[in-house]
N, C-alpha and C positions, 0 to 999 in steps of 0.2 A: 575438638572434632565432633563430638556428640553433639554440643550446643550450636555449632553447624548444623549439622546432620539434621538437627530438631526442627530450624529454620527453613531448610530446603522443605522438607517436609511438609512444613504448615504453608509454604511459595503453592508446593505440588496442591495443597487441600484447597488453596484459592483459586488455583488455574482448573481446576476439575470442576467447582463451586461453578465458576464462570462459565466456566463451558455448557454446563448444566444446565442453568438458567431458562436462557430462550426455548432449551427442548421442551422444558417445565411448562414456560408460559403456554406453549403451542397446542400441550398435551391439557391443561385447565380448559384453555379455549375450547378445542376439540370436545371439551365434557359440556361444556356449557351451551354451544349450540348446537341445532340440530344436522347433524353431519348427514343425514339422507337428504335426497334433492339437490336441488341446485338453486340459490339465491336470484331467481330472475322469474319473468312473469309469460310463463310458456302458452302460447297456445298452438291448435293445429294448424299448418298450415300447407303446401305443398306449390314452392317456386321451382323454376328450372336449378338446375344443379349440375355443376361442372366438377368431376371427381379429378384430382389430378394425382399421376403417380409418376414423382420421379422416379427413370430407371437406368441403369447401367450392369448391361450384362448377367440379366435376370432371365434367359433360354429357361433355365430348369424350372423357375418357378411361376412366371408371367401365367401360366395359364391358371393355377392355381389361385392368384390373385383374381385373375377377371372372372372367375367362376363363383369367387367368393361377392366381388361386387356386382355380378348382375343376378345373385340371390336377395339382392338387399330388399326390403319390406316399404319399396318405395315404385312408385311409377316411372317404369324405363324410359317412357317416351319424352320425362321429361329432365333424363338425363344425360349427359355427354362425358365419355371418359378419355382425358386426354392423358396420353403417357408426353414426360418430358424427358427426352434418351438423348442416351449420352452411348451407346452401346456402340461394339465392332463384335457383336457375335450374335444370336438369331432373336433377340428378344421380339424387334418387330417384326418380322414372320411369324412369329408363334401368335405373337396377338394381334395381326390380320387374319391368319386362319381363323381362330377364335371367333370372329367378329361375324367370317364369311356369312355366314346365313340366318345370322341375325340382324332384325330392323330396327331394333334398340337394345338399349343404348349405341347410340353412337359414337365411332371410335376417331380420334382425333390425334395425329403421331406429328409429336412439333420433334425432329432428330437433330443433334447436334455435332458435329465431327469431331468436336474439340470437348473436351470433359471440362466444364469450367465449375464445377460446382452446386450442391442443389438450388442453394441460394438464388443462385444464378439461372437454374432451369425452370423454378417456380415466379421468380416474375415474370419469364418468358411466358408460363403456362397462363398463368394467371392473366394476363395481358394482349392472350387470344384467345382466353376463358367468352364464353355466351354467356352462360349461368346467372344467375338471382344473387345463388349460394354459391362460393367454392368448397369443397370438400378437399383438405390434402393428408394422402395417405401411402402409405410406403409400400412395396412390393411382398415383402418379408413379415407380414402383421396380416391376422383377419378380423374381420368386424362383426360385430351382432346386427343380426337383420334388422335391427330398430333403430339403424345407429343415424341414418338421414334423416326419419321423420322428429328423433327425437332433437340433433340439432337445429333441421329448420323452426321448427317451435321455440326452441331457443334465442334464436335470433331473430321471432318475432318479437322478442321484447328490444323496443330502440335503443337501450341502454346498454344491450349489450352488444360486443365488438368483437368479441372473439368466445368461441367455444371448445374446451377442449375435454377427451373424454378418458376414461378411467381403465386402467390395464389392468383386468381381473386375472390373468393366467400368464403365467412364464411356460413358453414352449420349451419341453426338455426339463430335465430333472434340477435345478438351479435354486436351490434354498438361500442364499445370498440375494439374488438380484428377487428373488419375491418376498422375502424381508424388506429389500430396498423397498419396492414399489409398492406394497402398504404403509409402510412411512409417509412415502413420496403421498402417495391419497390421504392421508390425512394432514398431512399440511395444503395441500392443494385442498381441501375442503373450506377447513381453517381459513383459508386467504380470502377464497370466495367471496366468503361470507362476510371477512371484513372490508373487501373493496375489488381485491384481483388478485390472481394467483400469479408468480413469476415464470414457475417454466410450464410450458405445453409440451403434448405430444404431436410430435410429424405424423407417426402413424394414425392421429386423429383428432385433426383441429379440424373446427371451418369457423367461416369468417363472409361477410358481404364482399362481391366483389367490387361494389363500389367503395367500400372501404381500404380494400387494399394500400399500403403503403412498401410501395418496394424496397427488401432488402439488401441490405450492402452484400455485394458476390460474397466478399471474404468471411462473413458470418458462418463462423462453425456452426454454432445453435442457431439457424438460422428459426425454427420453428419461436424459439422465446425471444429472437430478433422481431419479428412479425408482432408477438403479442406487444412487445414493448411498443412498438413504433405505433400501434393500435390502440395502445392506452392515453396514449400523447394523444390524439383526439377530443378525449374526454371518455371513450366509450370504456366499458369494463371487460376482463376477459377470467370468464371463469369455469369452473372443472364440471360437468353435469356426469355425475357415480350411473346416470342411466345410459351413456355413449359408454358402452365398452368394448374392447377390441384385447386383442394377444399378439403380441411380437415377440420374434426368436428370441433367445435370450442365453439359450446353452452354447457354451464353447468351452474352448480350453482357456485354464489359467491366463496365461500371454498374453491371447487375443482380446478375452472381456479385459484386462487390465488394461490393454491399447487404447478400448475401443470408451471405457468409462474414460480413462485420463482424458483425453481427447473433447468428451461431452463437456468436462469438467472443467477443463482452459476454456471452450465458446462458453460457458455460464458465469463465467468469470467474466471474458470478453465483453460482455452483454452488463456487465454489473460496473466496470470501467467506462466504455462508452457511454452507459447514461446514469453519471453519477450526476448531473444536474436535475435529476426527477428526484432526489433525495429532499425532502421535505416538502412538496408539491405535489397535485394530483390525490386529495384526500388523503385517506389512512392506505393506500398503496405508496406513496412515498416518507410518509412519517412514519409506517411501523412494518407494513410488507417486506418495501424494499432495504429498511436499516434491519431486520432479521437474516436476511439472505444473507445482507453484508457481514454478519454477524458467523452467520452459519460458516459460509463458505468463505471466507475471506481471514477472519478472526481466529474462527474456534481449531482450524487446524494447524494453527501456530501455537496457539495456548493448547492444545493435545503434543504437539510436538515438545514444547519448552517443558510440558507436565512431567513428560517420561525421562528427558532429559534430568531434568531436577531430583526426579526420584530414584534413579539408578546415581546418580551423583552421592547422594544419601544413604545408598543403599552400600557405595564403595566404600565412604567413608565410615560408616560404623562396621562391616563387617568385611573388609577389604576382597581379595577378589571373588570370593565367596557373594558376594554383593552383585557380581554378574548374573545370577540366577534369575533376576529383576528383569534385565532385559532379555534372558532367554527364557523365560513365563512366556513375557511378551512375545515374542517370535514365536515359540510354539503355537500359542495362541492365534496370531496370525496364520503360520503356513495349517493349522486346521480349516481354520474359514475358507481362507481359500479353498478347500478340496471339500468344502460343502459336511465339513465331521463335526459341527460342535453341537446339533441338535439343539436343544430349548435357548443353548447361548449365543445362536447364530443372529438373533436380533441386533444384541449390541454389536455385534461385528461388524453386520450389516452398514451401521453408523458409522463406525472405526471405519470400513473399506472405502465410503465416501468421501472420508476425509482427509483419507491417506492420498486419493485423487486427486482431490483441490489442493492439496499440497505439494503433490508434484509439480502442477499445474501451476502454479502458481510462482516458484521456482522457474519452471519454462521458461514464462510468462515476463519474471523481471529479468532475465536473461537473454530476452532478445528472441525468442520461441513465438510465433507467429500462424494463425493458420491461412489457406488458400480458400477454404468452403470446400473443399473434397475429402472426402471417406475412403478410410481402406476398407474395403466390403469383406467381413467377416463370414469367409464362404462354410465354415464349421459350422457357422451358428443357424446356417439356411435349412444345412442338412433336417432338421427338428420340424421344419416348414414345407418341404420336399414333401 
């Protein structure tokens, strides 16, 4: 039994080894280049600019948003903001009034009866966009006044195809999900810098609108749908730490778990659909995109098989006393979740992402399917309100 026990054990010390690895390589990287800036050849520039926000039944906040983008540190008149609604409650009222007596920016309401998804609202927007530039950004997220001049300088340089920008603040008290998104920023750094980053932010990409390549409706991640389909060009897409913005981020338990599982099937989505970019496309499909795969696809199997092997291990030498193993484990979980574990909330941070792609994944081969629509996480607005 022991000499079991021994073997499980040293299984568990290779499946944590492995898991390990990639975080390692990411984190060298990370040390070795310069993580400030942005890998591209910025200059100043100022094209027209079409801000698009999809909405659905955003009454309470709409104003809040177009207050926040006609603060922006850019020339109104040479911007247009179209809402893409999906709404049955006052959203466009509240931002027609908004607009009433003002001469710029100008307000452009493409409405839909039918909710068919963002995916679905952004090529529409996109596709009676005027704009140079598209800016696309969420109702539920504000942005720093510098956040247009610093992408259109961005995508004055021709190489690049997509830009997306960096979330410096969780609105609401969430030490979990702002553990996540300084991770997420340094690997988004990291990618950049060697070719293209995989996921983008909704609440702050843009992109040329002549570039545009429409995405499929059912795209959950519809925003890393975009970047992906925009890499297929040739052109790059990557993170600039100087686009920053803040979206909600507090909820309950439940809801964030809904609403990551969720992210985490479309990043999956997106990594199934274009497994033909796997070794193609520079060092975004030789080492980008085999990371991701790695990350999200791999490592929460081998995190799952770990624990499994080790409470197995942990039965056999010291029988059900050996449960303790998985009930560390679950402690340890239902602390993260409720935001208790202080300095150890990082690694959990990683554990709770994993735990996602893992559900999700399960979904996923199960016949688990998305439409491109969101359950709108009205807790989480409250923090935005």
């Amino acid at each position: 039994m022991r000499r079991l026990a021994t073997r499980l054990l040293a299984a568990t010390g290779v499946l944590a080894a492995l898991t390990a690895l990639p975080y390692l390589l990411y984190l060298l990287l990370y040390a070795v280049f310069d993580p400030e800036g942005v890998p591209a050849e910025k200059r100043p520039a100022e094209p027209t600019v079409s801000v698009v926000v999809p909405t659905y039944n955003e009454a309470s906040i709409i104003d809040t948003k177009l207050a926040d983008l006609v603060a922006l540190d850019y020339p109104m008149e040479k911007v247009e903001v179209i809402l893409a609604d999906a709404s049955d409650d006052d959203t466009v009222a509240v931002a027609r009034e908004f607009f009433a007596d003002r001469e710029a920016p100008e307000l452009t309401v493409l409405h839909d009866d039918e909710r068919r998804g963002v995916a679905a609202s952004v090529n529409e927007a996109v596709a009676n966009a005027t704009g140079e530039v598209v800016f696309r950004t969420d109702a539920d997220s504000t942005l720093d006044p510098g956040v247009l001049c610093e992408a259109v300088a961005t995508l004055a340089d021709p190489s690049i195809g997509v830009v997306t920008g960096r979330q410096t603040e969780v609105l609401g008290d969430s030490a979990v999900e702002t553990d996540y998104r300084d991770l997420l920023t340094l690997v988004q750094a990291v990618e950049s810098r060697l070719d293209s980053t995989f996921i983008v932010h909704g609440p702050c990409v843009a992109f040329r609108r002549d570039d545009y390549v429409p995405v499929p409706t059912d795209a959950v991640a519809d925003d890393t749908a975009l970047a992906m389909a925009i890499r297929r060009t040739g052109k790059r897409v990557v993170m600039d730490p100087a686009m920053r913005f803040v979206e909600s981020g507090v909820s309950s338990f439940r809801a964030r778990r809904t609403r990551k599982d969720r992210r985490a099937k479309g990043l999956l989505q997106m990594l199934a659909r274009n497994g033909d970019m796997l070794g193609r496309y520079g060092a975004y499909g030789r080492l980008v995109l085999p990371m991701n795969w790695w990350f999200m696809v791999v490592s929460p199997w081998l995190i799952a098989a770990g624990v499994g092997l080790a409470t197995l291990a942990a039965l056999l030498v010291a029988g059900p006393v050996g449960l303790a193993l998985p009930a560390a484990v679950a402690a340890y979980v239902w602390l993260g979740q409720r935001d208790a574990l202080g300095p150890l909330g990082a690694p959990y941070a990683v554990l709770d992402s994993q735990v996602s792609l893992w559900l999700a994944s399960i979904d996923l081969l199960t016949g688990g399917a998305g439409d491109g629509t969101w359950t709108v996480d009205r807790e989480s607005r409250e923090a935005f309100e």
